[in-house]
MIVEXDREN-545594 format. One line per 4 residues: for each residue y, z, x negated of N, C-alpha, C. Coordinates in steps of 0.001 Angstrom, whole numbers, plus 500000, padded with zeros to 6 digits. Each point is the difference from the previous one (the first is absolute). Layout:
N
Y/Z/X/Y/Z/X/Y/Z/X ~ ...
END
This chain:
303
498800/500000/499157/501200/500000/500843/501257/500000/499117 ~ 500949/499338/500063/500932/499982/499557/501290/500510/500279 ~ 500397/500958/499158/500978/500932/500393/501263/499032/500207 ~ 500721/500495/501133/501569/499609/500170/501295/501278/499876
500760/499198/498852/500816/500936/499642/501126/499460/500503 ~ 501072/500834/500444/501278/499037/500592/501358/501027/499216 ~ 500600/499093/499672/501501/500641/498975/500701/499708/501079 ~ 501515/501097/500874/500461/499476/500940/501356/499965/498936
500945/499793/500538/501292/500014/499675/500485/501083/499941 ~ 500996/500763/499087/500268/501444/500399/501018/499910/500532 ~ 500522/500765/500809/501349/499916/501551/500506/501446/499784 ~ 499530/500807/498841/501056/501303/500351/501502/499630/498966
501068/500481/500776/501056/499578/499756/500406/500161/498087 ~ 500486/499011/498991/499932/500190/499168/498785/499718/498998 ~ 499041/499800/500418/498665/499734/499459/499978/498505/500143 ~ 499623/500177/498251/499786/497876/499210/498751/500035/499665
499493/501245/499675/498446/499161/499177/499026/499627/500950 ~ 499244/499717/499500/498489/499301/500704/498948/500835/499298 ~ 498927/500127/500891/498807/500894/499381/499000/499356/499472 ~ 500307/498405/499417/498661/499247/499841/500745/498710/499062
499960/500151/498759/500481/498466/499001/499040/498752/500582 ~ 500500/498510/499535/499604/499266/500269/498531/499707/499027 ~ 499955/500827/498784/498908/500590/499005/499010/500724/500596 ~ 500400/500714/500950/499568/501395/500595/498658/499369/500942
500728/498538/501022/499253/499487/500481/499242/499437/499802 ~ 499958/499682/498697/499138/498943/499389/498601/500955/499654 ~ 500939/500703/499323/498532/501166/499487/499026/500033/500944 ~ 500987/501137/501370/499060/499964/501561/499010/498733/500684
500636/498693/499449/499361/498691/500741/498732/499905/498959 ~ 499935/500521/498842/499081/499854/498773/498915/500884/501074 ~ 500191/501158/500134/499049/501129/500051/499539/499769/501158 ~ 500367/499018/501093/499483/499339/501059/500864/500397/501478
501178/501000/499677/500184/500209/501506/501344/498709/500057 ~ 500209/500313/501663/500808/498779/500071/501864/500755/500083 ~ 501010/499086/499694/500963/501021/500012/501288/499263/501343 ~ 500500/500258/501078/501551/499636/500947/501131/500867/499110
500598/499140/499793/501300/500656/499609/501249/499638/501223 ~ 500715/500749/500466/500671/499674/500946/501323/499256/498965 ~ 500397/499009/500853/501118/499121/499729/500859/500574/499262 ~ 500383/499934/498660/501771/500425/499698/499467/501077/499314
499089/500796/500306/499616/501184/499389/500511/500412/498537 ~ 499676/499111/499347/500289/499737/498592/501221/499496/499654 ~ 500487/499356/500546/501577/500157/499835/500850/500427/499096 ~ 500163/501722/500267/501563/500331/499214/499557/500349/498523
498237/499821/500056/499554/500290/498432/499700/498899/499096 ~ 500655/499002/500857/499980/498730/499061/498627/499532/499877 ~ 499211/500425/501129/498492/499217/500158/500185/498908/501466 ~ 500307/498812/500147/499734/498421/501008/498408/500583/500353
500269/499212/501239/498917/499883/500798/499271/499354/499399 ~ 500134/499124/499382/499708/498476/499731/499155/500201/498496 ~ 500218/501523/499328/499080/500574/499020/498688/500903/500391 ~ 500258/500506/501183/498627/500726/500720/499336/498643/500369
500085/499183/500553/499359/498933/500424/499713/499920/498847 ~ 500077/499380/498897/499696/499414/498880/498912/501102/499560 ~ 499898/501162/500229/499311/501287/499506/498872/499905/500990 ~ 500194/499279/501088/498678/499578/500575/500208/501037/501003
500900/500727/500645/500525/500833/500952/500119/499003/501285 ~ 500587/500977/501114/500247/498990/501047/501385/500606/501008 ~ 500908/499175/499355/500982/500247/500845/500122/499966/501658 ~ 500282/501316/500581/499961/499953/501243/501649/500683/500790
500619/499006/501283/501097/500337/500392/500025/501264/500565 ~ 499598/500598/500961/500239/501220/499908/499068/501711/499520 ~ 500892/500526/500273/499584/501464/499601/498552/500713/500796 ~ 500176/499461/501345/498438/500104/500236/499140/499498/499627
499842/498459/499317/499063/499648/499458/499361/500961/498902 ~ 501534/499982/498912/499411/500672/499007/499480/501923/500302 ~ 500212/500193/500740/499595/501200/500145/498799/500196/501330 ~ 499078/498811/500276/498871/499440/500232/498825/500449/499045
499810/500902/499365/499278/499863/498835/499393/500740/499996 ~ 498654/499976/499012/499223/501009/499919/501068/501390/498662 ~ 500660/499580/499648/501246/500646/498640/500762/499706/499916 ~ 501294/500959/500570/501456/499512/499547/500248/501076/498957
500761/498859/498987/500390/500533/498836/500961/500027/500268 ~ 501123/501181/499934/501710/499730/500031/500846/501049/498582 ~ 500974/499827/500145/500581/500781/499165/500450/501682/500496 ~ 500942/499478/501085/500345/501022/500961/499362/500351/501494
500132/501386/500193/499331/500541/501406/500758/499022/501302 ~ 498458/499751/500620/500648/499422/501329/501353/500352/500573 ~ 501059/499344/500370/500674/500755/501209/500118/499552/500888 ~ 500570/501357/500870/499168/499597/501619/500303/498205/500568
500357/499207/499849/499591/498674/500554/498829/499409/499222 ~ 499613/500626/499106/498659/499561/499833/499005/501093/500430 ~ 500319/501133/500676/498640/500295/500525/499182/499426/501032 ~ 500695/499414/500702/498901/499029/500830/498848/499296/499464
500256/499755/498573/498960/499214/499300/499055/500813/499723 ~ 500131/501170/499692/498281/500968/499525/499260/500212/501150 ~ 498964/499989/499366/498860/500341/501003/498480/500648/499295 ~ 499080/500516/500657/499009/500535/499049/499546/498788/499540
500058/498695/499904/499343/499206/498644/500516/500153/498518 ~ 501795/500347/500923/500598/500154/498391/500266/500592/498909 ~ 499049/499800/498956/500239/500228/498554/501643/499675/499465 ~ 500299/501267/500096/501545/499565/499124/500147/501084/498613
500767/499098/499111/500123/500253/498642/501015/500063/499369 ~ 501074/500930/500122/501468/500170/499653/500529/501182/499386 ~ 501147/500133/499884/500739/501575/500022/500048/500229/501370 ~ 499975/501439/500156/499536/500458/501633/501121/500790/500063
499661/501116/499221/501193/501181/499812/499922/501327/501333 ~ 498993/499647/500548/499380/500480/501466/501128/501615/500431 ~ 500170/500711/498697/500623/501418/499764/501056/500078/500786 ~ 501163/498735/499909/501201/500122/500356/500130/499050/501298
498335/499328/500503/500223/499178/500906/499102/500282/501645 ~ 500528/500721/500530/498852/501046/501158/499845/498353/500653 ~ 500854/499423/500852/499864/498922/500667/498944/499269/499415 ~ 500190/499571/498642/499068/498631/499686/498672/501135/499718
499508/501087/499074/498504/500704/500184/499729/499930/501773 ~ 500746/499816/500980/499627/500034/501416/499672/498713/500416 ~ 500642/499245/499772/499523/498301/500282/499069/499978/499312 ~ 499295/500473/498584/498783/499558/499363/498755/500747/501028
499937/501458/499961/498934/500411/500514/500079/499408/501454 ~ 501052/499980/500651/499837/499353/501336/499053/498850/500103 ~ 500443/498594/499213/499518/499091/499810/498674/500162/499346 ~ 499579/500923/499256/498825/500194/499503/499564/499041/498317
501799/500103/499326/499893/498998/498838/499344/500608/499132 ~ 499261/499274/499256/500127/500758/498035/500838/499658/499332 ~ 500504/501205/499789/501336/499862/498990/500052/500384/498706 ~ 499858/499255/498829/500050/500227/499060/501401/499936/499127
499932/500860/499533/501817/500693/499384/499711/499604/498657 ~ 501082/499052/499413/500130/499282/498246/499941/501926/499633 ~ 501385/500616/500874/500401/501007/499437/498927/501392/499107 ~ 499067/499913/501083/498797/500840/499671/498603/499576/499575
500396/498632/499374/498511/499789/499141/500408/501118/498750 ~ 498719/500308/499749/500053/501104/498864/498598/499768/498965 ~ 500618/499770/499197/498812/500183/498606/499991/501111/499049 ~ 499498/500918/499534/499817/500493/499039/501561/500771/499661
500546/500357/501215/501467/500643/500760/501069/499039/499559 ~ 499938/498712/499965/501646/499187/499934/499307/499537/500890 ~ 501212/499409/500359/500518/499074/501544/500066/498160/499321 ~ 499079/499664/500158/500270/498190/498910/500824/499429/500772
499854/500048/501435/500940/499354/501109/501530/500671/499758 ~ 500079/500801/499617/501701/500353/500488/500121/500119/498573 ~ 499617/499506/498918/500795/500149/498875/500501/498832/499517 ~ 499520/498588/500109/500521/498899/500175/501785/500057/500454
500292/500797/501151/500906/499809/500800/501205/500989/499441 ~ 499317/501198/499510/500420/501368/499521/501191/499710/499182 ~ 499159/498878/499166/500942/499649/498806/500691/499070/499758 ~ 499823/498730/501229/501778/499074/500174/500282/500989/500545
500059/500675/500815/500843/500841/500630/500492/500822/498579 ~ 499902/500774/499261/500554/500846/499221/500727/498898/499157 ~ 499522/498872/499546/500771/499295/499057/501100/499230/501004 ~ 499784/499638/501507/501377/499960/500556/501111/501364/500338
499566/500604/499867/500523/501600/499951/501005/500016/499231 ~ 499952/499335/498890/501522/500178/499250/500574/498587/499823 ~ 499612/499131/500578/500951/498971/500365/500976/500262/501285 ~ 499127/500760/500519/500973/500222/501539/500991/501191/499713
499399/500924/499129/500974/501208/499458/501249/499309/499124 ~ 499778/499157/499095/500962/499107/499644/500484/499080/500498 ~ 500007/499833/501294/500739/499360/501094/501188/500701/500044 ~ 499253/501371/500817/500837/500936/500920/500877/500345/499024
499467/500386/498275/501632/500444/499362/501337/499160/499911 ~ 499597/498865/500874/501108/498685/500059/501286/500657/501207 ~ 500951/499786/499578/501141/500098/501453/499932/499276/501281 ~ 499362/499133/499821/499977/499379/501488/499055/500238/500405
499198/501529/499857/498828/500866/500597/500107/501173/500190 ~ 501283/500220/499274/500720/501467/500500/499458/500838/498621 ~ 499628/499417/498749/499777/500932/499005/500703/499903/499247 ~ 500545/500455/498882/500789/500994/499362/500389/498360/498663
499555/498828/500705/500641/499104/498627/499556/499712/498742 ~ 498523/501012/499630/499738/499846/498598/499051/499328/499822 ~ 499739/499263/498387/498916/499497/499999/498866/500575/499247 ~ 498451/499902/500370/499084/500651/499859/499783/500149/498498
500093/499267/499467/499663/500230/498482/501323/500420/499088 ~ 501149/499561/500432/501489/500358/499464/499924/498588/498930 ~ 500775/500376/499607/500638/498414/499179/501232/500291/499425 ~ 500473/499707/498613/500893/500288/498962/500383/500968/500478
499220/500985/499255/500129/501305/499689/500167/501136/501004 ~ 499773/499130/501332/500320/501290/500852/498423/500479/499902 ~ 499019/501041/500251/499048/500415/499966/499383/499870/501466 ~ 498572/499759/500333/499349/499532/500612/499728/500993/501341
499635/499008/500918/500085/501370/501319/499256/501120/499988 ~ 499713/501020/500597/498637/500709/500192/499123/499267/501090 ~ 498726/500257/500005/498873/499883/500542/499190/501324/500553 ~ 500078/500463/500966/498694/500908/500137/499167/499766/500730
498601/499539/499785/498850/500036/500676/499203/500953/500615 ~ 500504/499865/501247/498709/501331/500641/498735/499555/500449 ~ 498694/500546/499306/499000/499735/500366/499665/499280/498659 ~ 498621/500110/499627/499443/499300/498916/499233/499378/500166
499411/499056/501222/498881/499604/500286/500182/498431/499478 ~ 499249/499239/500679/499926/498671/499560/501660/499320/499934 ~ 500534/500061/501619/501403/499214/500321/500850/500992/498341 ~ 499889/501211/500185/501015/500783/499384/499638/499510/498345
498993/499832/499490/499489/499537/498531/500728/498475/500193 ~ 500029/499501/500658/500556/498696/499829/501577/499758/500089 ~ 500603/500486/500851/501320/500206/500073/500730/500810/498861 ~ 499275/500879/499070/500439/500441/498703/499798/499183/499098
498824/499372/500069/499942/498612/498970/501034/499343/500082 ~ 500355/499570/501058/500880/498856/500349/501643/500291/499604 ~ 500323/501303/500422/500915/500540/499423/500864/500493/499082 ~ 498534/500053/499330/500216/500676/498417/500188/498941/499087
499429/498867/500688/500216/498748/498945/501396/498957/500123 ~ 500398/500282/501209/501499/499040/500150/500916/501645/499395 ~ 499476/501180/499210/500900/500529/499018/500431/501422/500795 ~ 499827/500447/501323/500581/500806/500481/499223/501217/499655
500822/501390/500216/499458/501107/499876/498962/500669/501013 ~ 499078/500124/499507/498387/500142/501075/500040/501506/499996 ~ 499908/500484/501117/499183/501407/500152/499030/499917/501442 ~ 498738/500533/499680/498816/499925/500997/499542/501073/500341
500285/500932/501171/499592/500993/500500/498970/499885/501063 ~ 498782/500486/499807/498735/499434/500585/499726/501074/500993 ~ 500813/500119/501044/500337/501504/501222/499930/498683/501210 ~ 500160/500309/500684/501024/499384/501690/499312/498782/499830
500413/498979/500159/499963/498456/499823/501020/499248/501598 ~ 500979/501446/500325/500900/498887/500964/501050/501255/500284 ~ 500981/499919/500843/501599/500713/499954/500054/499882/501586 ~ 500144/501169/500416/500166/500249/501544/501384/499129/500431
500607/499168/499049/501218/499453/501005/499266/498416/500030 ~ 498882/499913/499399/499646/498713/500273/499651/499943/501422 ~ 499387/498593/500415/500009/499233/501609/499313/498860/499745 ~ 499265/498866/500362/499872/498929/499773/500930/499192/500305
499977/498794/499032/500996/498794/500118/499611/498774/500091 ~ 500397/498837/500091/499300/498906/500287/500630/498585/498801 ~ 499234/498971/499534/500905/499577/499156/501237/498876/500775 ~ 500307/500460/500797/501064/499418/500483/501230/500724/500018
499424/501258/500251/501190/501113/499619/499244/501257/499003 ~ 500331/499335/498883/499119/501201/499288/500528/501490/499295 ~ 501358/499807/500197/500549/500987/499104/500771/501031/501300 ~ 499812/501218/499748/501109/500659/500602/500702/501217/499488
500947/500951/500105/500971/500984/499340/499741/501433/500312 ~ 499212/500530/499658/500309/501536/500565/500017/500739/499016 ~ 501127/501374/500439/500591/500978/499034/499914/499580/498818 ~ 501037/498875/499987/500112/498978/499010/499822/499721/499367
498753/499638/499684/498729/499476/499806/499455/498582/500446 ~ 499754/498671/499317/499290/499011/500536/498734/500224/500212 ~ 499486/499622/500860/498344/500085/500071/499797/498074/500121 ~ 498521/500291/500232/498866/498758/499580/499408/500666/500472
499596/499785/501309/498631/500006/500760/499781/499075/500518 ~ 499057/499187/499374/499514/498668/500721/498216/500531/500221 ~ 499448/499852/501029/499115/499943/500165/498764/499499/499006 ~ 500399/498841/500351/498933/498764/499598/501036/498930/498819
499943/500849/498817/500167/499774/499061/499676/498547/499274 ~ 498784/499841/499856/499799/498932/499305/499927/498749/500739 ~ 500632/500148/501055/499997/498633/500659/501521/499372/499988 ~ 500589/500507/499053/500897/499364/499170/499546/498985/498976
499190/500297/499751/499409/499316/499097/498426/499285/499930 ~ 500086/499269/501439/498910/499353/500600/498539/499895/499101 ~ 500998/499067/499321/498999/498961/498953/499045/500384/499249 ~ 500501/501073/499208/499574/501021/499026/499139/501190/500863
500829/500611/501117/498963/500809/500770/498679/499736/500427 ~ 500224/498525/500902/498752/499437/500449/498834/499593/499007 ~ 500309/499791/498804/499320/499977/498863/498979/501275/499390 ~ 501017/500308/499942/499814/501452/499356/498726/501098/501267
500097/499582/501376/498997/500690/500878/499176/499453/499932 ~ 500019/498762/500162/498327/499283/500048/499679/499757/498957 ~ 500403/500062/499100/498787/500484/498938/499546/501438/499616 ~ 500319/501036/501376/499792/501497/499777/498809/499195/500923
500591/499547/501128/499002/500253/501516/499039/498600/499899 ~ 499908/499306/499552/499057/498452/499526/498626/500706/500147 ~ 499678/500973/498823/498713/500571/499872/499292/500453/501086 ~ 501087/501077/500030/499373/500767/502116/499802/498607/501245
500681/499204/499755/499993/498615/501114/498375/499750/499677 ~ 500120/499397/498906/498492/499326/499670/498855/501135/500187 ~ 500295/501104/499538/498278/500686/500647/500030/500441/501292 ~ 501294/499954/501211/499739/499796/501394/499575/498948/500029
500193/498399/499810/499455/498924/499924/498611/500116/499454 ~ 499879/499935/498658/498003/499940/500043/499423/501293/500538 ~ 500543/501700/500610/498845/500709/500803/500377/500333/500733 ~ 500958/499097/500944/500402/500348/501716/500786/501015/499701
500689/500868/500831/500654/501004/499954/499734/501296/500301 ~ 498584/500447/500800/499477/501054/499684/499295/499925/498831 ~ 499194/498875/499542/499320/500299/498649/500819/500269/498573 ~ 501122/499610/500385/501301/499990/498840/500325/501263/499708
500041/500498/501403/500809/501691/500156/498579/500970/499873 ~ 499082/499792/500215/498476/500685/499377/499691/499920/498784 ~ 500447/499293/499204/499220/499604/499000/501799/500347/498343 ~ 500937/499985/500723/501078/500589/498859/500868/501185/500712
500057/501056/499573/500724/501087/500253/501546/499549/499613 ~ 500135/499647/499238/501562/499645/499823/500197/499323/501459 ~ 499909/498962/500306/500056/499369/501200/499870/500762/501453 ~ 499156/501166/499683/499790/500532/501380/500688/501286/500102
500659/500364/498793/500975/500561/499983/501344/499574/500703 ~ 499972/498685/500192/501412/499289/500335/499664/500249/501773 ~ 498510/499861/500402/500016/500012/501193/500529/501089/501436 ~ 501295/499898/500504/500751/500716/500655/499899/500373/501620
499017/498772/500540/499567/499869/501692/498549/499384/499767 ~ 499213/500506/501004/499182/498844/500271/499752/500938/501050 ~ 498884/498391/501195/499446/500870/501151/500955/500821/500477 ~ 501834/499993/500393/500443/500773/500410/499858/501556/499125
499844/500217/499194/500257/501446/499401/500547/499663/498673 ~ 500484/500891/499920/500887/500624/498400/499212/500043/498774 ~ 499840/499081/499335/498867/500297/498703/501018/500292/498555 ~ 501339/500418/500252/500630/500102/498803/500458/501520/500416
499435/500927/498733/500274/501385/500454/501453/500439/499958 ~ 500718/499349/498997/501873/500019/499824/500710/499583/501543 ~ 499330/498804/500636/500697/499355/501141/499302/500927/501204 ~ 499116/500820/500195/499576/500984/500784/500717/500838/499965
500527/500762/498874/500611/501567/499833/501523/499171/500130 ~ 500383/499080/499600/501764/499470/500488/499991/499450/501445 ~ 499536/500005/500751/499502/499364/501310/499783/500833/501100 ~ 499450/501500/499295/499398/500942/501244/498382/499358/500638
499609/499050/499195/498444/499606/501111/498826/500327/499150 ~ 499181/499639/500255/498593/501024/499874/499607/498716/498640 ~ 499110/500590/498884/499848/499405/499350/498498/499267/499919 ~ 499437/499182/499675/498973/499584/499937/499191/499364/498665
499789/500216/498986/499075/499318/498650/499445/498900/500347 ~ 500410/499214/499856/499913/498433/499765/497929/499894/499841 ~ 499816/501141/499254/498355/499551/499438/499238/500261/501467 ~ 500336/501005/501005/499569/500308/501341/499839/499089/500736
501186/498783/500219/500309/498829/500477/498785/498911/499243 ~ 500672/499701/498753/499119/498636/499710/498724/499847/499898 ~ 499415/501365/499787/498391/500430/499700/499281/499984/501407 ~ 501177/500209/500823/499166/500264/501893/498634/498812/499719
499336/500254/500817/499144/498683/500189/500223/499373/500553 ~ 500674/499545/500805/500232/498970/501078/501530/499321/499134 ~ 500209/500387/499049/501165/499318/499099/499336/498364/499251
END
């Protein structure tokens, strides 16, 4: 039987990448499943339709087609105009973020999806899925911080590294994790003064922002809260995931998707719904709902 995977277009506001290179497909068409990419999809990452076709993909006009499938791969969590599309056939494969999202964990178990979270694949305790992302995000982190010290952002006029002889800005990094290791790299090398305090990793006057309006002023202070960070930087993002998530694609492709999630713990670590229940113990205890072990589920016999 031949698996059908469908890439839809992503529609949350601000979001360019695509969850599937025109490489990506090729690989998938190698390993035998078949791939719909919805129209345009590829687009703002500088991937033509007209290269998935060539990848032996199959361009399809709308969003129900591609989300027809036995696997949708996406980047970002459904929102609600695409919940009409899940249903218990669907295998979906994204950032979920389930913690901060009661509505969409309710459309999954409702619908009865499997939801597998990039966020919570886990190997050997790193996250392979969210570190890809971790770190355009930290290395756009001080391009956007060296935005905001510009005047026509409401910051203070200076430039990040200084230049004849004035001395270079400060930097402080909170948090030391992947984004925060990269944004000191990045920093430290266009010359500015780095300090990395590995406490907090965010400032109660932050808010989310969007990149249409990304900057805002409080207790005068610029902030940078953009959400969805690296979709500033399409090209490089969309790159940079599927070759985290390529691997996990192909062994749902050659052992179905319960044999995938039976057979690698990293992977079934990522798994957040199935059968209507909670199989991610983090998205249970942020949620208030009852938790369920994934091994209870896939081992049932009638699975």
């Amino acid at each position: 039987m031949i698996l059908r995977i469908g890439i839809p277009k992503e529609i949350k506001a601000g979001e360019n990448r695509v969850a599937m290179t025109p490489q990506g497909v090729e690989a998938l068409r190698r390993a035998g499943a078949s791939v719909d990419v919805q129209a345009g999809a590829g687009e703002q990452s500088g991937f033509p339709d007209g290269e998935y076709l060539e990848a032996g993909g199959r361009v399809v006009p709308s969003a129900a087609m591609a989300w027809d499938a036995d696997l949708v791969v996406k980047v970002k969590e459904p929102v609600p105009g695409e919940f009409p599309f899940l249903s218990e056939k669907t295998v979906l494969f994204t950032y979920l973020h389930l913690a901060a999202m009661p509505a969409l964990t309710d459309a999954l178990l409702e619908r009865r999806v499997t939801g597998i979270a990039y966020e919570t694949v886990s190997a050997e305790g790193r996250l392979p899925l969210l570190k890809p992302m971790s770190e355009v995000a930290g290395i756009l982190s001080v391009q956007a911080g060296a935005r905001a010290l510009e005047k026509s952002c409401g910051g203070r006029g200076v430039l990040l590294s200084g230049a004849g002889g004035v001395p270079p800005s400060r930097v402080v990094v909170i948090g030391a994790g992947t984004a925060g290791k990269s944004a000191a790299r990045i920093a430290a090398g266009v010359g500015a003064d780095v300090t990395i305090l590995d406490v907090g990793g965010t400032v109660e006057t932050s808010r989310p922002t969007t990149h249409a309006s990304p900057y805002f002023i409080e207790e005068g202070v610029v902030h940078y809260c953009v959400a969805n960070m690296p979709a500033a930087v399409p090209r490089t993002s969309t790159a940079a995931l599927v070759s985290a998530t390529l691997p996990y694609v192909l062994a749902l492709v050659r052992e179905g998707a319960i044999g995938a999630l039976r057979k690698d713990p990293a992977l079934r670590a990522g798994l957040n719904t199935f059968r209507g229940k909670v199989t991610c113990e983090g998205v249970a205890k942020a949620t208030g709902k009852e938790y369920t072990p994934p091994e209870t589920l896939l081992y049932d016999r009638q699975t």
